[in-house]
Residue, then its C-alpha position, 0 to 999 in steps of 0.5 A: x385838567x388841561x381841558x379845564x385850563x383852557x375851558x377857564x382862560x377862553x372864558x375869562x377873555x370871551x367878549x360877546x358880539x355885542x346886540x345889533x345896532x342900525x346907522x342912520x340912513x341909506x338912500x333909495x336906488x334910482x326908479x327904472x334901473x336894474x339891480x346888481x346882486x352877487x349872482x345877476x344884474x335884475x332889471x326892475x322897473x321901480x327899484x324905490x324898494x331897494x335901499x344900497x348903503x352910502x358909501x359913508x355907512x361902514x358896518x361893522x360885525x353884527x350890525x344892520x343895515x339902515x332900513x329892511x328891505x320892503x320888496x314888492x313880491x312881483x319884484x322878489x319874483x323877478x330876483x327868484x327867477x334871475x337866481x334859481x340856476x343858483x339852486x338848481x345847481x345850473x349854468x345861467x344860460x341853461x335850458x330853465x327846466x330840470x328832471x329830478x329823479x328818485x329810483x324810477x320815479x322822475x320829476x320835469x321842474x319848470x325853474x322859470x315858472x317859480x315863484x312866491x306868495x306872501x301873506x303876514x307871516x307867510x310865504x309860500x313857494x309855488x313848484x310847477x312840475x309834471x310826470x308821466x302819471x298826470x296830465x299837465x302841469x301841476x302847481x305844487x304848494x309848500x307854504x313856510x311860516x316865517x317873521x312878520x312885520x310885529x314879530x319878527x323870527x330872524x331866519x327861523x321859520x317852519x313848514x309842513x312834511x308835505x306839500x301842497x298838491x297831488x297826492x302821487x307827487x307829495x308822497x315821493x316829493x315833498x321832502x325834496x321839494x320842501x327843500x328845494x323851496x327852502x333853499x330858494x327862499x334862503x337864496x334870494x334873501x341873500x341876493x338881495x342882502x349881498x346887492x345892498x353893499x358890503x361890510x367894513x371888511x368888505x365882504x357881502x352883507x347877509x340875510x339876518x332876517x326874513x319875514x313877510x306882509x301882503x304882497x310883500x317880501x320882509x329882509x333885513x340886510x346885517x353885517x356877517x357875525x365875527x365869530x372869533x370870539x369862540x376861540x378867543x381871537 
């Protein structure tokens, strides 16, 4: 009864967030500057791209930002490689190889030679590892479905259960690098999201969602969701 109680007086004071809402405009960073996200300062030759808020542009819970972020995968590159210690678990300055290990199986990761492909819909994560087993490098593939520019998925998006590559790799590695690719991707997209500027409350903007176009990374900036309307704050 007591629970029935409460269930009725939350939900008779529950407000919905209400549906995301844009303002007018921001303004394009200066060409030939270096961008400062949250976790690095990126230098970046044409930063046209990268849209900051004005400094008169408040977003409150829920809202988006102005503009999506269009980035150049070259560019999305450059952001990917400044913040994979992030991922990896790293200090900034570490040695950008890594070794994973699974019972006697081990894993050498070349974090510095990381990066992503895109394609509408698609993004997919190249992993260059090596092991004892095969000679050389070996260029590992884990290709996510994401939004599009004409269908956008907010940050839902799908992959195979195993990747793209040698099979003495894919059958002890695909879950760990599947993951490892997903959190990256997830990783830059906030970066990028933070580096745009901050919400009304003055906390970092957030990825709210995450799409792709030939040769280009799509990521839409929003305002964190206030969710004290669960409770009835």
């Amino acid at each position: 009864m007591q629970q029935d109680a409460r269930r009725r007086t939350l939900d008779s004071r529950t407000v919905m967030p209400p549906r995301p809402v844009r303002p007018a405009s921001t303004r394009p960073a200066p060409a030939g500057s270096a961008i400062a996200l949250p976790g690095a300062t990126v230098a970046m030759p044409n930063a046209e791209w990268f849209r900051p808020l004005a400094q008169d542009i408040k977003l409150t819970a829920g809202m988006l930002a102005p503009h999506t972020l269009r980035v150049p995968v070259a560019a999305a590159n450059a952001v990917l490689r400044s913040i994979i210690h992030l991922v990896a678990d790293i200090r900034a300055d570490a040695p950008p190889t890594v070794v994973w290990t699974s019972g006697a199986n081990e894993l050498l990761v070349m974090l510095d030679r990381t990066r992503i492909v895109c394609a509408p819909g698609f993004v997919t994560f190249a992993l260059f590892v090596a092991c004892d087993q095969l000679r050389g490098v070996q260029r590992i593939d884990v290709a996510f479905a994401v939004g599009s520019k004409s269908r956008p998925t907010g940050l839902l998006m799908s992959a195979f259960d195993r990747v793209q590559g040698p099979a003495i790799i894919a059958d002890t590695w695909s879950a760990t690098i599947t993951a490892f690719a997903w959190e990256a991707l997830i990783t830059t997209a906030q970066q990028l999201a933070g580096g745009v500027g901050k919400d009304s409350r003055g906390r970092a903007l957030v990825a709210g969602s995450i799409a792709a176009d030939t040769d280009v990374l799509l990521v839409g900036p929003m305002a964190r969701h206030n969710l004290g309307w669960v409770d009835g704050r």
